[in-house]
C-alpha positions in Angstrom: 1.0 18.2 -24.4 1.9 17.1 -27.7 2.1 14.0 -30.1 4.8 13.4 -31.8 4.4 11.9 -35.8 7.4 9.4 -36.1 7.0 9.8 -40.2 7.0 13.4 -40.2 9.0 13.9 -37.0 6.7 16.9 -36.2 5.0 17.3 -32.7 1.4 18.1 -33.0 -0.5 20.3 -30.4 -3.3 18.4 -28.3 -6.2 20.9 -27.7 -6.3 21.7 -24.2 -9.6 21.1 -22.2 -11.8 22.2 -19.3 -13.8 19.6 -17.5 -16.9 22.1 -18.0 -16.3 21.7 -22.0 -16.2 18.0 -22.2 -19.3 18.1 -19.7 -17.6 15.8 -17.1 -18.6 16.4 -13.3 -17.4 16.1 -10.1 -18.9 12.8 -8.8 -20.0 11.0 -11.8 -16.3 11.4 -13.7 -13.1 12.7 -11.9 -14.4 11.1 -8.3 -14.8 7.9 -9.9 -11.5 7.9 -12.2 -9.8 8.2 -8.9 -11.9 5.7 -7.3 -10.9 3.0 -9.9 -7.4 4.1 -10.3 -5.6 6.0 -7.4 -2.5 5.9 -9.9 -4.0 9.3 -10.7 -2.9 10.7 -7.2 0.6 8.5 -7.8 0.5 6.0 -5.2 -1.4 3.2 -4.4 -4.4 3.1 -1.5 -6.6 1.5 -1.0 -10.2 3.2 -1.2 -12.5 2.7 1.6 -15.5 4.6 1.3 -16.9 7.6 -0.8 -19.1 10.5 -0.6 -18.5 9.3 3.4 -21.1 11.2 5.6 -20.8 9.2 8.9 -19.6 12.6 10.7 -21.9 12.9 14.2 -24.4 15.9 14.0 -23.4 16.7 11.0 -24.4 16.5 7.1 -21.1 16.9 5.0 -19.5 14.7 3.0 -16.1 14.1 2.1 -15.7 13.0 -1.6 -13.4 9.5 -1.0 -11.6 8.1 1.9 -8.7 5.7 1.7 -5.9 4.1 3.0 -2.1 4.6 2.2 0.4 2.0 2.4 1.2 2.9 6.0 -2.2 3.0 6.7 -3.0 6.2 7.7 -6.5 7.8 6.5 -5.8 9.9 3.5 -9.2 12.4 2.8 -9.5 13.1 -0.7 -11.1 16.2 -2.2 -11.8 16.9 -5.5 -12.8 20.1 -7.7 -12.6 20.3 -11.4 -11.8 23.5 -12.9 -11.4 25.6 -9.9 -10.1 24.7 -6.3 -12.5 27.3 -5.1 -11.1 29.1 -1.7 -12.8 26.5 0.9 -11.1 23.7 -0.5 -8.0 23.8 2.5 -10.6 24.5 5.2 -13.0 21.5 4.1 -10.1 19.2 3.8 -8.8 20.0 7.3 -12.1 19.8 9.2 -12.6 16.4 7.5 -9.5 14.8 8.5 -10.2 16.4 12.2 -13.4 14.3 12.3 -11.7 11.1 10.8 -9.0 11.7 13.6 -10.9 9.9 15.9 -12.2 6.8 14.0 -10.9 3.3 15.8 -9.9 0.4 13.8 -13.0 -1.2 14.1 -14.7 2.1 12.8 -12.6 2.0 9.9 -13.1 -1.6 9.2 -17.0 -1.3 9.5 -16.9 1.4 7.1 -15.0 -0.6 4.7 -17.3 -2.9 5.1 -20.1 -0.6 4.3 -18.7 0.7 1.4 -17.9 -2.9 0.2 -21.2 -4.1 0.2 -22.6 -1.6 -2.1 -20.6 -2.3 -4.7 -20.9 -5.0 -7.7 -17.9 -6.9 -6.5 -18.6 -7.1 -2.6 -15.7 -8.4 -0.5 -14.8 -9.2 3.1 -13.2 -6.4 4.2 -11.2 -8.2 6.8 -9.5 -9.8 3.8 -9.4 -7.4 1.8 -7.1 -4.9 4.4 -4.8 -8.4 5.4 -4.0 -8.5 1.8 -3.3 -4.6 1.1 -0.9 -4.5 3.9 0.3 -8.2 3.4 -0.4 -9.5 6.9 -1.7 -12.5 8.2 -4.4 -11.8 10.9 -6.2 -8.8 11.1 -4.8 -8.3 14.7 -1.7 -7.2 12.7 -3.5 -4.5 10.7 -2.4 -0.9 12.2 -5.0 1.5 10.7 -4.9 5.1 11.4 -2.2 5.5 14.4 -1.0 8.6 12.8 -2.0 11.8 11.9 -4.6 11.8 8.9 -3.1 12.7 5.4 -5.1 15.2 3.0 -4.8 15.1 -0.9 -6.8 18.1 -2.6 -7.4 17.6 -6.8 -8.1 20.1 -9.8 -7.3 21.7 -12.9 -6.6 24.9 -11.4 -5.4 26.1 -7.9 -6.1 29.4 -6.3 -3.3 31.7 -4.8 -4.7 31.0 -1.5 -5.2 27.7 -1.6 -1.3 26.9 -2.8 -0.1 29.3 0.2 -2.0 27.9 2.8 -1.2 24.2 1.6 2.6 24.9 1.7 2.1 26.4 5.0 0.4 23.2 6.6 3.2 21.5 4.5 5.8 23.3 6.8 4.6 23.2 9.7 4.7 18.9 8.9 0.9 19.1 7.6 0.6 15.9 5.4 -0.7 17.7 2.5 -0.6 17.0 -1.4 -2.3 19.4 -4.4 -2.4 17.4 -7.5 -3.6 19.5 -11.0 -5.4 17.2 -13.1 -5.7 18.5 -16.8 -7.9 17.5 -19.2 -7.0 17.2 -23.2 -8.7 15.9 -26.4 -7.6 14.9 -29.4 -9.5 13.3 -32.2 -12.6 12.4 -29.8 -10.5 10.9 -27.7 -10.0 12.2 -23.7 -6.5 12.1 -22.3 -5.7 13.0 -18.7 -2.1 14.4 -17.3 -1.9 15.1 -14.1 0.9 16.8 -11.7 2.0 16.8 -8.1 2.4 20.6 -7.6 2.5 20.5 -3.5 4.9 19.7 -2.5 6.9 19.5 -6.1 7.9 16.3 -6.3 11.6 16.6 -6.6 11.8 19.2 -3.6 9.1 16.7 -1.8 11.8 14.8 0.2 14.1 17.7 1.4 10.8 19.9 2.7 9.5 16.6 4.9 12.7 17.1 6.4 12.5 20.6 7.1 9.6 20.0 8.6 10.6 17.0 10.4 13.7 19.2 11.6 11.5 21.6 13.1 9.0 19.1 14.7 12.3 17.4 16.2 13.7 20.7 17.7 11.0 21.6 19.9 11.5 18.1 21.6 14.1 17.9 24.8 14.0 13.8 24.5 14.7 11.4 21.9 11.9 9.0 21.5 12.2 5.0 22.3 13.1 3.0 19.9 10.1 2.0 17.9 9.2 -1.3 16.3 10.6 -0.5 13.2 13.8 0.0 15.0 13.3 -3.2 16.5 12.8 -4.7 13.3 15.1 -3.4 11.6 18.1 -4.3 13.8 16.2 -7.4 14.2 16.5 -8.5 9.9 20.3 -7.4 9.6 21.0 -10.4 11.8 18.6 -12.7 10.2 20.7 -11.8 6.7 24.2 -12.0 8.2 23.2 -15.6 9.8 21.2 -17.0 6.6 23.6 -15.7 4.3 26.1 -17.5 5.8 24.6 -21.0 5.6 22.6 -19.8 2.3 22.8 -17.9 -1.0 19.2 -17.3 -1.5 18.6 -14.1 0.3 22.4 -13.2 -0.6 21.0 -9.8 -2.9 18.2 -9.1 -0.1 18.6 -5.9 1.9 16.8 -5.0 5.1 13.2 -3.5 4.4 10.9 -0.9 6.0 8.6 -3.9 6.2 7.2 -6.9 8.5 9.1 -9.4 6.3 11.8 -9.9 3.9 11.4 -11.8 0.5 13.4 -13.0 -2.3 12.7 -14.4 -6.1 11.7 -18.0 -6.8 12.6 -17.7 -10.4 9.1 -17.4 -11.5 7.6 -13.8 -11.4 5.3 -13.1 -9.1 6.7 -15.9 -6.5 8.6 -15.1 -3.2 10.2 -16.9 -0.2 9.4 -15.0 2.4 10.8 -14.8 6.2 7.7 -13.3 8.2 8.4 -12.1 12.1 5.7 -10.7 13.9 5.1 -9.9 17.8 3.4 -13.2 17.8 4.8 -16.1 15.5 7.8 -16.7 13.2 7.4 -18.1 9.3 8.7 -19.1 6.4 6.7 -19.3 3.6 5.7 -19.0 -0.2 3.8 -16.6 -1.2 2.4 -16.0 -4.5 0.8 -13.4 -5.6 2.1 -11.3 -8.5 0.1 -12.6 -10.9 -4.1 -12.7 -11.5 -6.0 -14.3 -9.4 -7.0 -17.3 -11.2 -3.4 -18.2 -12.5 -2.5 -17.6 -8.6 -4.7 -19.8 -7.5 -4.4 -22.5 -10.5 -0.7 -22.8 -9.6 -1.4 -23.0 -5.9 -3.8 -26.1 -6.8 -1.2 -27.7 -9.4 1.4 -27.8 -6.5 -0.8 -28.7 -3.6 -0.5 -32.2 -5.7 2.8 -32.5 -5.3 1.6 -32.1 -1.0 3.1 -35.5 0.2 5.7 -35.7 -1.8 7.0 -32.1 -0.7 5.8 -32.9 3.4 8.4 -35.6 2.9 11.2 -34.0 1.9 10.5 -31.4 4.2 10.0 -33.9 7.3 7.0 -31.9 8.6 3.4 -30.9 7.6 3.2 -27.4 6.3 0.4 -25.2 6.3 -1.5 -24.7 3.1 -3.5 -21.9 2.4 -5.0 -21.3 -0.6 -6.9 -17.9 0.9 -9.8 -18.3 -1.7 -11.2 -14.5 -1.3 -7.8 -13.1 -1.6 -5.8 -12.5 -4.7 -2.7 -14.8 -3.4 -2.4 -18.1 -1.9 1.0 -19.3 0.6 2.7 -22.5 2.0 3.9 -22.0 5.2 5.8 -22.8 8.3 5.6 -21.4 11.3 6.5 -21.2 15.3 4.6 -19.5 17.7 5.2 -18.2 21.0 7.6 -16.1 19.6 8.2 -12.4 19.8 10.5 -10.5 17.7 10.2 -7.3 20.1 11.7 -9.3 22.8 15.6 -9.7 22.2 15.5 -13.3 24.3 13.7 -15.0 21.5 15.7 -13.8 18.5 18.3 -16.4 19.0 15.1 -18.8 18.8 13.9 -17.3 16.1 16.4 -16.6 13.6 17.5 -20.4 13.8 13.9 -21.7 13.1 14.0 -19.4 9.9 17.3 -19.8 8.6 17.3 -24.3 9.1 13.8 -24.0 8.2 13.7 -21.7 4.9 17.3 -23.7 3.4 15.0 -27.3 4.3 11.8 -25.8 3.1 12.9 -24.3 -0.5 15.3 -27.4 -0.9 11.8 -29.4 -0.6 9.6 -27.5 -2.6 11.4 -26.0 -5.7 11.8 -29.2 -7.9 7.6 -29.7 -7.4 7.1 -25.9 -8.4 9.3 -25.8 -11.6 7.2 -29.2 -12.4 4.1 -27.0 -12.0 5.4 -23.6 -14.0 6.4 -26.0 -17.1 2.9 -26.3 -17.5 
């Protein structure tokens, strides 16, 4: 790693590190830089619990336990200057043991972990808002196979063989190096997704997919995701006929589809769920307080928008959470049965057209402050 001096257009040398020499440890340093930020590992998740011991019979502990976006567990392990040669075998019998944890388990261990800390939380809320779901009913947590992420400075031989053999053989399985430098008493940290390397990480998944699928004489049903999926290219083709406000919106991997306001951090939202249908705003993108001062600004503007919308909506300001929504909604609806998409799609499409027509003039009114 270098700096570079603009003036002298020169690259200077940062002195390279060991986590022994700058006296950081395991738990007290690299566990909790994770903890705080799981940028570190590149991706988001949420963390759920750490130094987790709740194994039956048992006294180990895995150093954190988190949620991706998917939510599947992911076990984390950490080392700091050497992976040491258990590291694989650890990380494999701890995601064995969290194979069989229900969603309730996880959710009472979320729980657990949230109450010891400063902030506290609900973790009920806490998971509705990570995955961006209503109820908690809609939460999916840990239907998959468990995800393992092992960090250091340095990997052994061993331990990069064995990880890109679990990687073949469709393993989910990540080593990231974690390097510590210093440079005029201050610490900087790269890090670097070495399994799988991260431009070669798309095309081995499908290798290993590849295999997985050949050993299989039938195709699988067609999932929800298909469902959906098929489900939100018709809701686009009809609303984009009678509307240009989802007009640059493509179909997602996700329950819902969304589009700009105009403000940042403000969406109109279609929502479709095995349960209900809604339309909604939904706003979230910026801190909590200005969310939930611009929620209150506009919730002045409730009769006057109710009017022009011809119904009552549903205001939720969501206090615990970070965002706060207006909605509309229809239940009895499921978007898994093919009979009620006809239903469905024409309560969203009249209702999102009526229902942004009603509200936008109140919420510029509310941003100009």
């Amino acid at each position: 790693m270098f700096l570079i001096d603009r003036e002298k257009n020169e690259a200077t040398s940062i002195q390279k590190k060991t986590f022994q020499e700058l006296q950081f440890t395991e738990r007290q340093h690299l566990q909790e830089w994770i903890r705080k930020n799981t940028d570190i590992l590149g991706e988001s998740l949420l963390i759920i619990q750490k130094e987790f011991s709740g194994f039956d019979d048992t006294r180990e502990r895995l150093d954190l336990l988190a949620l991706d976006e998917e939510g599947n567990l992911v076990i984390i392990e950490n080392k700091l200057d050497d992976s040491g040669r258990d590291v694989v075998w650890q990380s494999l019998k701890y995601a064995s043991y969290c194979s069989s944890l229900t969603k309730n388990d996880v959710r009472e261990i979320f729980q657990s972990y949230l109450d010891e800390q400063t902030e506290g939380g609900i973790a009920e809320t806490i998971l509705c808002e990570f995955f961006q779901v209503e109820n908690f009913s809609e939460v999916i947590l840990n239907h998959d196979d468990q995800r393992i992420i092992m960090v250091a400075a340095n990997f052994r031989k061993e331990v990069t063989s064995t990880a890109l053999w679990l990687l073949e053989h469709n393993i989910k399985i990540k080593c990231i190096k974690v390097t510590p430098y210093e440079l005029d008493g201050n610490i900087f940290l790269d890090t670097e997704q070495i399994i799988p390397i991260t431009d070669a990480e798309e095309y081995l998944i499908k290798i290993a997919n590849k295999k997985q699928e050949e050993s299989k004489t039938k195709e699988q049903n067609q999932t929800r995701f298909n469902i959906r999926t098929e489900f939100r290219k018709e809701l686009l083709q009809e609303m984009n006929q009678q509307s240009d406000l989802f007009q640059n919106v493509g179909p997602t991997k996700d329950g819902w589809l969304s589009c700009g306001s105009g403000y940042s951090g403000i969406s109109y939202m279609f929502v479709v769920t095995g349960s209900y249908a809604r339309v909604e705003l939904w706003i979230i993108g910026r801190t909590q307080s200005e969310n939930k001062r611009i929620f209150d600004d506009l919730f002045e503007y409730k009769n006057e928008i109710e009017e022009k919308f011809g119904e009552q909506l549903d205001w939720q300001r969501l206090d615990e959470g970070k965002g706060s929504r207006v909605a509309y909604s229809l239940t009895d609806v499921n978007v898994y049965n093919r009979e009620d998409w006809e239903k469905i799609i024409k309560f969203l499409t009249s209702s999102m057209i009526k229902f942004e027509q009603s509200i936008k003039d109140a919420l510029r009114e509310v941003m100009r402050r």
